[in-house]
Phi, psi and omega in degrees: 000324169274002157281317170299335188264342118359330208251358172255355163296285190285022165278147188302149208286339149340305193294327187295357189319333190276018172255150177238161194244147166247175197251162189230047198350162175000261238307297186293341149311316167291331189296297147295352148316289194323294175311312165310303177315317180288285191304336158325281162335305177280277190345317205266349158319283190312321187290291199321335190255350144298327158305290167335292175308309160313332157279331167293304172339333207258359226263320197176132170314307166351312167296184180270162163254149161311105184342194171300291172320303186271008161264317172303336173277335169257027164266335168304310196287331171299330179299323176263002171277311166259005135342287189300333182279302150340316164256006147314285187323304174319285174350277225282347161275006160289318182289282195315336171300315180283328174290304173316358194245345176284346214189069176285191179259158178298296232215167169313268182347300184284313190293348182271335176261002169261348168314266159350275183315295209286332210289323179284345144301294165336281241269318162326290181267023152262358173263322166303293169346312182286312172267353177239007174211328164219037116314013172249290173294341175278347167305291180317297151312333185284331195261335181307317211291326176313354172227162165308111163008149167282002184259342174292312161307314182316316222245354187259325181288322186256351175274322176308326183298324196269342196260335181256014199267124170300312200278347157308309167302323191281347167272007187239132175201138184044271153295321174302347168280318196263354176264354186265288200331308206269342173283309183304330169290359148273326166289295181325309146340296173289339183276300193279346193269321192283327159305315215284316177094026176193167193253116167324308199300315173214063166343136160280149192285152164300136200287156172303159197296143193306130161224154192253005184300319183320286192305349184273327181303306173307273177323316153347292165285016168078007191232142135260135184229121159319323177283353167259356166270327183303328195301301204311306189323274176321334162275340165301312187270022179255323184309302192283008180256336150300340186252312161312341177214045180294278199274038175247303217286346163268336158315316179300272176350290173316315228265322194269333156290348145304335148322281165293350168281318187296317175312321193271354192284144174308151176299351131320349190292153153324072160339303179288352157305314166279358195267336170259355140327285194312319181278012202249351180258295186299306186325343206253308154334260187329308159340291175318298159339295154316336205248310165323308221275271147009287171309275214291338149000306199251327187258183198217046194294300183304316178302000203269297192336299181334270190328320182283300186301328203272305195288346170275319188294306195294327192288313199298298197302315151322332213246338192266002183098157162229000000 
């Protein structure tokens, strides 16, 4: 759902041409502003403490992640802050829509400058829209995803536990050994690729250093496309998941080829040879592991992010009046 509202967020303002606005003077136009501004305020209250939270979170896989629950209430609730931002947008190409058909233009000329005006009323509140519900959530998102899951930890939790277990060991023979070894090493995998959003075997190159010009270029003309501020979010937060999980993503590796080599060995193989292989390879994980959590912590490449897109937005919105 939130892609579908997103990808109707980014048609181009163009597209909204057939709505005309009808005019609803001063006292309700203020009336509205006020409302928007009070709900603006309060939303971003709410984030700002969903942010928080979110920050605490960051500390260490150790901590908890947000539940199940408490990730569907607030993905349900972000979904209707932009909903609502969404039918703002609508609302107000509707209203124009009404107006151009109450108060058509004399001539060409005059219907292109009024074109101009609304396509640039549009890009205003699709640039407020933006900066104020959905750059909080995709901020949010971006940092909740930096941890494992709680189901992920769990599964993460019970394969160490089986792997560190002696008595595990002592039960495993011949083929049932290299085939237990290669599914964990195949969960394990699927565990680290699914944080990461990309397949260990083949990482993605690092995105280029953050620059906010594109999107400045754009507001320079009065026109804005979400997908170039979503862009900058996601190459930030693909930057701090390359650099926090450089040396996860080979431990992982070591750990899922050591997986396939115990797979291709005959049922004869040395058990204590593989048991201390395995276990001298998750110990190296997990290390990695503490050390992913611990690095990204520490870096603010998204909070950079933030911080950029809110100042391009805010210079724009500032420069047009409020």
């Amino acid at each position: 759902m939130k892609y579908s509202l997103l990808l109707f967020f980014l048609l181009p303002l163009s597209g909204f041409a057939q709505y005309r606005p009808s005019y609803t003077g001063p006292t309700m136009q203020q009336n509205m502003q006020s409302r928007q501004d009070f709900n603006r305020m309060t939303n971003q209250r709410t984030q700002d403490f969903q942010m928080r939270q979110l920050q605490k979170n960051r500390g260490g896989y150790s901590s908890q992640p947000m539940s199940r629950e408490a990730q569907l209430q607030a993905k349900a609730k972000q979904e209707k802050l932009e909903q609502d931002a969404n039918g703002k947008l609508a609302q107000l190409a509707q209203e124009q829509q009404r107006k151009r058909e109450q108060h058509p233009a004399a001539n060409p000329q005059q219907a292109a400058l009024q074109q101009k005006k609304d396509d640039k009323q549009l890009t205003r509140l699709a640039v407020k829209n933006y900066r104020d519900v959905f750059l909080p959530g995709q901020v949010s998102t971006a940092l909740q995803a930096q941890q494992l899951s709680p189901e992920a930890q769990r599964q993460l939790g019970n394969l160490t536990k089986v792997l560190t277990d002696k008595s595990w060991w002592k039960k495993q023979e011949g083929a049932q050994l290299t085939n237990n070894v290669k599914a964990y090493s195949d969960t394990l995998t699927s565990l680290t690729s699914s944080l990461f959003g990309f397949d260990l075997a083949s990482p993605p190159s690092m995105p280029s250093p953050l620059s906010v010009s594109s999107l400045n270029d754009l507001l320079a003309t009065d026109k804005f496309d979400q997908k170039v501020a979503t862009q900058l979010i996601q190459e930030a937060a693909l930057t701090e998941k390359l650099i926090a999980g450089e040396q996860l993503v080979k431990a992982v590796s070591e750990f899922n080829r050591l997986g396939a080599a115990t797979a291709s060995q005959e049922p004869t193989a040395n058990p204590k040879k593989v048991k201390e292989d395995v276990q001298a390879s998750l110990r190296q994980v997990n290390k990695a592991m503490d050390r992913y959590y611990a690095r990204i912590n520490d870096l603010t490449t998204i909070a950079d992010a933030q911080k950029a897109l809110l100042k391009s937005t805010e210079a724009y919105l500032a420069k047009k009046g409020k």
